[in-house]
PDB file of N, CA, C and O in Angstrom, chain B, residues numbered from 101:
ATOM      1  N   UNK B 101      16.785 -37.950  89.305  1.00  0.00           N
ATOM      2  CA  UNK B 101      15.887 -36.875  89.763  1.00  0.00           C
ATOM      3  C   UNK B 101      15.271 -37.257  91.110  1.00  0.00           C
ATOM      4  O   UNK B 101      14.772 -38.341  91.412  1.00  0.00           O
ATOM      5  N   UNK B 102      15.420 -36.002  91.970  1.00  0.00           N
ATOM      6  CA  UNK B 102      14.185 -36.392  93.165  1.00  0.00           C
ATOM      7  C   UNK B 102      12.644 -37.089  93.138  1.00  0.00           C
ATOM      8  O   UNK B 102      11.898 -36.602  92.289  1.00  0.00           O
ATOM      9  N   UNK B 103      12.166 -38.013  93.847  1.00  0.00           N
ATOM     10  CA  UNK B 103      11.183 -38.547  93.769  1.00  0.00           C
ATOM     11  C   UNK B 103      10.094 -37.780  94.157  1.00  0.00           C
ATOM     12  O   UNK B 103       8.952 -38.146  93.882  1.00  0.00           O
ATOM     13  N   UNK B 104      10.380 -36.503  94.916  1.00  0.00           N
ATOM     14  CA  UNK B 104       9.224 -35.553  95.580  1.00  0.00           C
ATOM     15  C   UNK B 104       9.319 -34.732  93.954  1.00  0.00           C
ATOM     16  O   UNK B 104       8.432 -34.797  93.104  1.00  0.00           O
ATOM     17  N   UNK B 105      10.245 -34.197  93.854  1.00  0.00           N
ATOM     18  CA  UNK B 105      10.691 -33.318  92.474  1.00  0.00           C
ATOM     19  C   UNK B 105       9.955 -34.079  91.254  1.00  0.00           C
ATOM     20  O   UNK B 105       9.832 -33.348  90.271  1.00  0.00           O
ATOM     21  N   UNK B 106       9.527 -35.158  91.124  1.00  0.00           N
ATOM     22  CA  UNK B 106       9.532 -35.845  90.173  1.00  0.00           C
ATOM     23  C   UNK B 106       8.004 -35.927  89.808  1.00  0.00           C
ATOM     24  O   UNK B 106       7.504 -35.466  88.782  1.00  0.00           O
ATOM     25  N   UNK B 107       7.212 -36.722  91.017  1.00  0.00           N
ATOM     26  CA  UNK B 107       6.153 -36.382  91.543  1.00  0.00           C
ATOM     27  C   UNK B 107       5.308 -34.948  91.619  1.00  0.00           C
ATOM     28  O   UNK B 107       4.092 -34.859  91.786  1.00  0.00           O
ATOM     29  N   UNK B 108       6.290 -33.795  91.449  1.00  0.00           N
ATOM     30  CA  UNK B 108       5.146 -32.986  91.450  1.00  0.00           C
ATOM     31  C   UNK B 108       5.730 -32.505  89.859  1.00  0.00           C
ATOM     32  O   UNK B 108       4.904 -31.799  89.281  1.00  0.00           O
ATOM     33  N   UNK B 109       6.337 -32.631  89.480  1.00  0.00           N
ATOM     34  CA  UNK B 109       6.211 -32.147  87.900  1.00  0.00           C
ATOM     35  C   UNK B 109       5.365 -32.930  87.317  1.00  0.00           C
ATOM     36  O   UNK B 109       4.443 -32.425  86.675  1.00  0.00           O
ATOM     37  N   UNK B 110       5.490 -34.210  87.409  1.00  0.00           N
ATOM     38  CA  UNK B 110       4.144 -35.230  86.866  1.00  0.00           C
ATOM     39  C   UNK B 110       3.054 -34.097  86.939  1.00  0.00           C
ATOM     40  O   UNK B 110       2.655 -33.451  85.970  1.00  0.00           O
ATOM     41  N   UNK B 111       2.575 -33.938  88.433  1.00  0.00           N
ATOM     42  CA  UNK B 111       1.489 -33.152  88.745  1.00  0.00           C
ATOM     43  C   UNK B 111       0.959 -32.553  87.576  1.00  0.00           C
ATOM     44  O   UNK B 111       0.131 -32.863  86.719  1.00  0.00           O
ATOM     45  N   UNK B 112       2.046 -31.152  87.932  1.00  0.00           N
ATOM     46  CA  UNK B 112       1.920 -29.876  87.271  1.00  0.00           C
ATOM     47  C   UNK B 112       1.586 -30.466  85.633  1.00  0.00           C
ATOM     48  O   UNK B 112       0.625 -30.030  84.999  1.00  0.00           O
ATOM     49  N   UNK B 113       2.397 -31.364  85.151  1.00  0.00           N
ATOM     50  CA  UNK B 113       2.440 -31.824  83.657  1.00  0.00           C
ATOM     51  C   UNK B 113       0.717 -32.354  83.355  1.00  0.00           C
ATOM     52  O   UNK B 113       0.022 -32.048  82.386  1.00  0.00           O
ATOM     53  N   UNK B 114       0.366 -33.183  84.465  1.00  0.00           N
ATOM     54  CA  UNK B 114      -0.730 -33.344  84.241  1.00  0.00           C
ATOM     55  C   UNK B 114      -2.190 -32.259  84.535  1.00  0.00           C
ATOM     56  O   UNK B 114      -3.335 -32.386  84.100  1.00  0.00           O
ATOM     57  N   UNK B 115      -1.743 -31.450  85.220  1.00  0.00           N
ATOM     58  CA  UNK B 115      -2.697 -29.931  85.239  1.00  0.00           C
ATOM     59  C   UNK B 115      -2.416 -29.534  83.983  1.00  0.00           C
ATOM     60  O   UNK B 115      -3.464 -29.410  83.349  1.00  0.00           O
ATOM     61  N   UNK B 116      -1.496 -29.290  83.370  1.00  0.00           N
ATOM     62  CA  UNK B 116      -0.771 -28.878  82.177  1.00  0.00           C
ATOM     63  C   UNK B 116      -1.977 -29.048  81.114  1.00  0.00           C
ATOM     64  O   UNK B 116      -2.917 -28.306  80.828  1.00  0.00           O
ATOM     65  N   UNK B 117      -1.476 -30.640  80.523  1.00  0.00           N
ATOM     66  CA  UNK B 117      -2.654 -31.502  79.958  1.00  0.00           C
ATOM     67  C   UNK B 117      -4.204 -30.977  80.022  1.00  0.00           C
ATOM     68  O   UNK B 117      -4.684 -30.442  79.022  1.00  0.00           O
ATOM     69  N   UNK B 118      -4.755 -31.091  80.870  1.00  0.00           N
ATOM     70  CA  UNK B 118      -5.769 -30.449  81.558  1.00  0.00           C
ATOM     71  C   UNK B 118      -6.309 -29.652  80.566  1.00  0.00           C
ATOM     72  O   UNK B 118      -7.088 -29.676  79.613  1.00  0.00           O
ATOM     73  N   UNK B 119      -5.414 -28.790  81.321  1.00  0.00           N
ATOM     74  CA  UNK B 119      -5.916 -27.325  80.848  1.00  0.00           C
ATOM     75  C   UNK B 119      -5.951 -26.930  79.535  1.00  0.00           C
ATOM     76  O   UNK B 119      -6.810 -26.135  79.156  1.00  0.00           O
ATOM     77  N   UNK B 120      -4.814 -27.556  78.513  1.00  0.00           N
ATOM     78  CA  UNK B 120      -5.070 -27.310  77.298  1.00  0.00           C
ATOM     79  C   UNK B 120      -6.407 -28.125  76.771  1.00  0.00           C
ATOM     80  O   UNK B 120      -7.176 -27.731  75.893  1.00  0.00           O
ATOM     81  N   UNK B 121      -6.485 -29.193  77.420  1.00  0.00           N
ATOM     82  CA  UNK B 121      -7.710 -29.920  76.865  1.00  0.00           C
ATOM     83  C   UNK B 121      -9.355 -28.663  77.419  1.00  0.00           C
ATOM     84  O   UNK B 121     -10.497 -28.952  77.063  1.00  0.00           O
ATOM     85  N   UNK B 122      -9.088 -27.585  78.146  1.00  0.00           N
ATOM     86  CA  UNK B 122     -10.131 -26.844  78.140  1.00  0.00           C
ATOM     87  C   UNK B 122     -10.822 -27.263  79.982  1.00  0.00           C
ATOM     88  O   UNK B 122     -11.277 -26.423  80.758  1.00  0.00           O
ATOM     89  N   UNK B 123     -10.717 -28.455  80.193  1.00  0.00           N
ATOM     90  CA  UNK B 123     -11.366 -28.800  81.582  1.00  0.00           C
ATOM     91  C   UNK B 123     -10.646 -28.714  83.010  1.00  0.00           C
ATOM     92  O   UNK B 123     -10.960 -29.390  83.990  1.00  0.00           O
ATOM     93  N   UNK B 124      -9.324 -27.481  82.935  1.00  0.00           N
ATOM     94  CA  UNK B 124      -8.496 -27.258  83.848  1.00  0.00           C
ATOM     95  C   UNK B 124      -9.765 -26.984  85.108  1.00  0.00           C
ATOM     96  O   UNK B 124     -10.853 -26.416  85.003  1.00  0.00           O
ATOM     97  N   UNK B 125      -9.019 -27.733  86.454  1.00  0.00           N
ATOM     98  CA  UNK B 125     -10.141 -27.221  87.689  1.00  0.00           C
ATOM     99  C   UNK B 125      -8.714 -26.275  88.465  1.00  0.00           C
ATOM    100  O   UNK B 125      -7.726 -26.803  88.976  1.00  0.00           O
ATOM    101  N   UNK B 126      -8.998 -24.699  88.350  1.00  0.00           N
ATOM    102  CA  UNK B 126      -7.961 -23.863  88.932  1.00  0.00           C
ATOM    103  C   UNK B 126      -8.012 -23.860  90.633  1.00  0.00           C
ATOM    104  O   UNK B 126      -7.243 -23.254  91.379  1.00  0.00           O
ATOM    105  N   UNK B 127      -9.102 -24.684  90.992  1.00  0.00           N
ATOM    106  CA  UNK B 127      -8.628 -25.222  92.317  1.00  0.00           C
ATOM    107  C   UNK B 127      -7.344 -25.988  92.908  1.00  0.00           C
ATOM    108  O   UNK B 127      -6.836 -26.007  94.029  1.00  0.00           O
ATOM    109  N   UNK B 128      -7.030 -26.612  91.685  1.00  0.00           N
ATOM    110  CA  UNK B 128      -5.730 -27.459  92.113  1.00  0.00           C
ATOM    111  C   UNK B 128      -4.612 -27.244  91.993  1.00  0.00           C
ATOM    112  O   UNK B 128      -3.647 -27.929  92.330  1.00  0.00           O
ATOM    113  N   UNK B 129      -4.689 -25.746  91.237  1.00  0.00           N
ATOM    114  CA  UNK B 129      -3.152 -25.357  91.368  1.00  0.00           C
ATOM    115  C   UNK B 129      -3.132 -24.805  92.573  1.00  0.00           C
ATOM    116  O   UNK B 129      -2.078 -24.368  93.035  1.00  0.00           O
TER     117      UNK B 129
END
């Protein structure tokens, strides 16, 4: 897998996380 590609799914996965936990900040998407 791409390392840029890879890096931002982490991201997103970890906004993901986040948000189900209730403390999503919708600034960062």
């Amino acid at each position: 897998m791409d390392p840029q590609v890879r890096k931002l799914f982490e991201r997103y996965e970890r906004l993901f996380r986040k948000s189900l936990a209730g403390d999503a900040d919708m600034d960062e998407v």
